[in-house]
Every structure is written in structure tokens, then in C-alpha cells.
Steps between C-alpha positions, in 0.01 A plus 500: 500500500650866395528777769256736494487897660293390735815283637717732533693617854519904628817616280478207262554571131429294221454532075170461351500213288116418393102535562203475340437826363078465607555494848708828536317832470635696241609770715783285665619443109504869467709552811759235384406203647673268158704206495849644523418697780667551866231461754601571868249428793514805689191456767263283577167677648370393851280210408755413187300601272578757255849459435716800446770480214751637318495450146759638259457789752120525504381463817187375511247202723348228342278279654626138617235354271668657202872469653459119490441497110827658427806279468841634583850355529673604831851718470593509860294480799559776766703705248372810579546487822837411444540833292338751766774378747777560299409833393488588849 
């Protein structure tokens, strides 16, 4: 089974690699959510659901219902947490 958004850690980041283009509003397309993409979990709200992302630098929430029919590849888990300490 692929990885989906909805799988992803605080800080994780991951590509976009698929979905099924009818179950994601058109609006996330417009804001860059494409296979090819960087996606970073920034937040997850109180009763984990929406999720708050970084895409591409878009920030924007998605709902968990829609995060689980995006695929993604992880790049490193924790990375940007990583980062914010060493730029401190």
C-alpha cells in the first residue's frame, strides 16, 4: 500500500507521486497540489482533522478525507525540524 498525506508525521516531507484527479477539488490543483510536488505536514488541527500543509510553498488545509487520496513518496522524515535547529 502507497503512503498517503494523511500518513504523514509534524515536519515530514514527501513528493507527490499520484491520485485520482475526481477526488481532489480543483482548487488544491490550482494551488499546486501535482505529482512532482514537495508536500510538508506543517499542523495537524485539534481533532486531526484538517491538515495544514505546505505545498511548493502554498500553505493551505485539506481535509483528511481528501489527504488520504493523495500518494506521496517520503524525502526525509523530521527534516524540517532538523533545518529550524540549525539555522538557529
Amino acid at each position: 500500500m502507497q503512503p498517503t498525506i494523511a500518513s504523514l508525521k509534524k515536519g515530514d516531507l514527501a513528493i507527490i507521486k499520484d491520485f485520482d484527479v475526481e477526488s481532489i477539488p480543483l482548487k488544491l490543483l490550482e494551488m499546486g497540489c501535482l505529482p512532482g510536488n514537495t508536500v510538508e505536514l506543517i499542523q495537524i488541527a485539534p481533532f486531526g482533522d484538517p491538515l495544514y500543509l505546505n505545498i511548493n510553498g502554498s500553505h493551505l488545509a485539506i481535509r483528511m478525507e481528501t489527504a488520504r487520496e493523495i500518494e506521496i513518496e517520503m524525502i526525509n522524515q523530521k527534516k524540517s525540524a532538523t533545518m529550524k535547529k540549525r539555522t538557529l
